[in-house]
VEXZADO-828331 format. One record per residue: x, y, z of N, C-alpha, C, CB in turn; residue in one letter. Coordinates in steps of 0.02 Angstrom, whole numbers, padded with zeros to 5 digits, always signed. Glycine has a CB too. Example, Ala and Ser with C-alpha at 12.3 -4.5 7.8 and 13.67 -1.06 7.14 Angstrom:
+00660-00284+00390+00615-00225+00390+00660-00165+00390+00565-00224+00452A/+00642-00112+00354+00684-00053+00357+00645+00002+00394+00704-00030+00286S/
END
This chain:
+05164+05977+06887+05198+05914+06895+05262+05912+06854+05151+05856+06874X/+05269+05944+06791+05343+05953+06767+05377+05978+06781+05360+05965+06728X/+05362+06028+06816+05429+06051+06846+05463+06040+06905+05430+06104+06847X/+05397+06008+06937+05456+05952+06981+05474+05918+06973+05458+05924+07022X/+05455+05878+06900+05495+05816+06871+05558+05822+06856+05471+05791+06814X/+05578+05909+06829+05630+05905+06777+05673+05942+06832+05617+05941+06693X/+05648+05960+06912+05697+05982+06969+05702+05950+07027+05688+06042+06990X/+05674+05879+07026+05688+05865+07096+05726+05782+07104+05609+05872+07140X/+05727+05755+07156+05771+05698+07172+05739+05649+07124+05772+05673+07254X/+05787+05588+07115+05764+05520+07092+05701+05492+07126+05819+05471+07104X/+05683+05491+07185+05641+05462+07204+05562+05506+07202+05670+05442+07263X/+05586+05569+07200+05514+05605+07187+05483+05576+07090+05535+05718+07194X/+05549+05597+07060+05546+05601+06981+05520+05500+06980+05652+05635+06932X/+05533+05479+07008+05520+05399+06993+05454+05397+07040+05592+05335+07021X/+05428+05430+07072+05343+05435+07091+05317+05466+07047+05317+05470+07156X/+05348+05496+07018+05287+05552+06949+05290+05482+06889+05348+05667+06894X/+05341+05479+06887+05341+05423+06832+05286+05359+06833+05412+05391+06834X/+05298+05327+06916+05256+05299+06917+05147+05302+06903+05288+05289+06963X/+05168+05359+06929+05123+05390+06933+05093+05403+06860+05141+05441+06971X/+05106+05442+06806+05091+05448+06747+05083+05386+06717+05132+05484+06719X/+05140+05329+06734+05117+05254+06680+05035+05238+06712+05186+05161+06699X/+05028+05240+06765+04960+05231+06811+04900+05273+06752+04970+05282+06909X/+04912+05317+06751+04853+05356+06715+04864+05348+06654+04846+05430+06726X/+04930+05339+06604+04908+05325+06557+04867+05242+06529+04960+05346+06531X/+04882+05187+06590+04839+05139+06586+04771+05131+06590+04855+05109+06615X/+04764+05192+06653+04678+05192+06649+04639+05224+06574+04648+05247+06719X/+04686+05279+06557+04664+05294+06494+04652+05252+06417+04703+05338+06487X/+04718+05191+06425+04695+05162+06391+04633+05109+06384+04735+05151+06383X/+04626+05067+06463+04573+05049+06482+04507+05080+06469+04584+05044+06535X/+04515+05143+06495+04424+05195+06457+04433+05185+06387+04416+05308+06468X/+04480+05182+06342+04446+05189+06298+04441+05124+06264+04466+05238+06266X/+04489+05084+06283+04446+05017+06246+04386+05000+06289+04497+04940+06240X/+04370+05028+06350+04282+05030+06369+04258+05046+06312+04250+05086+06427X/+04278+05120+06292+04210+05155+06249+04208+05130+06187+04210+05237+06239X/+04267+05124+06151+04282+05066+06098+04226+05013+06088+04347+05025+06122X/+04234+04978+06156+04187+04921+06153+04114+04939+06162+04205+04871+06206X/+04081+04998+06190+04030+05028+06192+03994+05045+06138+04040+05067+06220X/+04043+05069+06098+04043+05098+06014+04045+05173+06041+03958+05076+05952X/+04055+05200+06075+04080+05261+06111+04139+05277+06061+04105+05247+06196X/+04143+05363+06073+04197+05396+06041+04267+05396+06102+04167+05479+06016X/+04314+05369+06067+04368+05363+06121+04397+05430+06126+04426+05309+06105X/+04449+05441+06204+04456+05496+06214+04513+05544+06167+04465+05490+06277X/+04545+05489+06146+04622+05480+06086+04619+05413+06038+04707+05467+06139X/+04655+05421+05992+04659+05351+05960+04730+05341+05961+04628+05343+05883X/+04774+05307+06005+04826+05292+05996+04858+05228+05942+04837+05289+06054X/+04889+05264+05911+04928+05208+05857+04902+05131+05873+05022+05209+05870X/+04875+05100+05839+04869+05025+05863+04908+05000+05905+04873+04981+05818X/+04918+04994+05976+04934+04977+06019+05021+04993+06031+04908+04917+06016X/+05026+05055+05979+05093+05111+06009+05085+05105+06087+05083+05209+05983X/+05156+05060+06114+05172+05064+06185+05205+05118+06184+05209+05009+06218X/+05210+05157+06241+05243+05237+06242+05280+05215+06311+05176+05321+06248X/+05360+05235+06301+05393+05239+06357+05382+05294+06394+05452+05235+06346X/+05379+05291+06451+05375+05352+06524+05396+05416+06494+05438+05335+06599X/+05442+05411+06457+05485+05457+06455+05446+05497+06377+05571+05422+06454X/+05426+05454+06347+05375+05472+06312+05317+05524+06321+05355+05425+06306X/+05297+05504+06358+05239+05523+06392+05266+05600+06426+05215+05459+06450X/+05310+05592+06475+05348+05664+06506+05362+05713+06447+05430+05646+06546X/+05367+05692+06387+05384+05733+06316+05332+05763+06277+05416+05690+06266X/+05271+05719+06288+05181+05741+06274+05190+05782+06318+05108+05687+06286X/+05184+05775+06377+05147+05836+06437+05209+05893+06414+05150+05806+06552X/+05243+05905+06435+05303+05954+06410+05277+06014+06357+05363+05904+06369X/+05283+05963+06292+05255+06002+06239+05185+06030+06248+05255+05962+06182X/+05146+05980+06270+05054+06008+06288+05080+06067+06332+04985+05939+06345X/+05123+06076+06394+05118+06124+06447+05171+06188+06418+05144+06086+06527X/+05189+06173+06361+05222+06226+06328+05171+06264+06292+05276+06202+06284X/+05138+06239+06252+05079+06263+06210+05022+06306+06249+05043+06198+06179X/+05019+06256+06296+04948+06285+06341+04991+06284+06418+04858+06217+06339X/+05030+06349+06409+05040+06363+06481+04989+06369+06559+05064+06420+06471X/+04919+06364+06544+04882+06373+06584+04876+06311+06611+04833+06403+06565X/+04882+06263+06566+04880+06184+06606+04914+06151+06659+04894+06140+06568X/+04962+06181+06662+05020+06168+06722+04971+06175+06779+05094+06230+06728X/+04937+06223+06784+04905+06210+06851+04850+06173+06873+04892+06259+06871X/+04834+06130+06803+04753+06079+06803+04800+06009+06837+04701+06057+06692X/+04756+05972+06873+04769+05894+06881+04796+05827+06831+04710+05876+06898X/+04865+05840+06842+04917+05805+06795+04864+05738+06750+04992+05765+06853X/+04827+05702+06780+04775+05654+06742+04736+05684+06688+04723+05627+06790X/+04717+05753+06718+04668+05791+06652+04744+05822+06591+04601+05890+06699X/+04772+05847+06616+04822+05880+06570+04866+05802+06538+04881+05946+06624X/+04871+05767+06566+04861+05700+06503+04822+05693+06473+04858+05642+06514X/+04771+05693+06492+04715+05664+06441+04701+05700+06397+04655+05648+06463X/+04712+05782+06404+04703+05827+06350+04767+05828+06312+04682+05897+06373X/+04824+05810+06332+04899+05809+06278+04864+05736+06242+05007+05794+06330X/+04869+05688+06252+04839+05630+06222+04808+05642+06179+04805+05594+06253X/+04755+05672+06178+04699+05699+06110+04702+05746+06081+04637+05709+06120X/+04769+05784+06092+04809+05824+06033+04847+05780+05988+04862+05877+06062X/+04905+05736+06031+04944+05697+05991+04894+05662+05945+04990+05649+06032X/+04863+05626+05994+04827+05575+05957+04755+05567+05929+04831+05530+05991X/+04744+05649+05889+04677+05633+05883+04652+05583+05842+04649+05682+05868X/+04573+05579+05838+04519+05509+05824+04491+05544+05768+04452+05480+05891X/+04514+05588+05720+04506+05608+05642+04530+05594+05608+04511+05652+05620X/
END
């Protein structure tokens, strides 16, 4: 998914975008589920650190630099695993 972010038209790059704010909401949603469960959340993000898009395109980046193998997993999982690098719950 990044590298068609960082090579293709405005309107593709503004569907990924959209697309990523989408998953990073559900992610926050699971975890104030599990939060409220008393569940271990999947990340602990900064007390309610809003992250711009562009933010987020800068997590995956760095995660898909580190772990080149991720580029080819489902952009939702390779968030959720950059998320709980940045932001681990230790």
């Amino acid at each position: 998914m990044i590298k068609h972010y960082n090579s293709s038209n405005t309107q593709v790059r503004n569907t990924i975008l959209g697309y990523l704010r989408g998953v990073e909401e559900a992610l926050i949603f699971a975890n104030a589920t599990l939060k409220k469960r008393g569940d271990t959340q999947f990340n602990c993000q900064l007390g309610g650190l809003v992250l711009h898009v562009e933010q987020i395109v800068s997590i995956l980046e760095d995660y898909v630099t580190e772990f080149p193998f991720a580029e080819d997993r489902p952009a939702s999982l390779i968030l959720l695993a950059a998320f709980e690098k940045t932001f681990p719950c230790t």
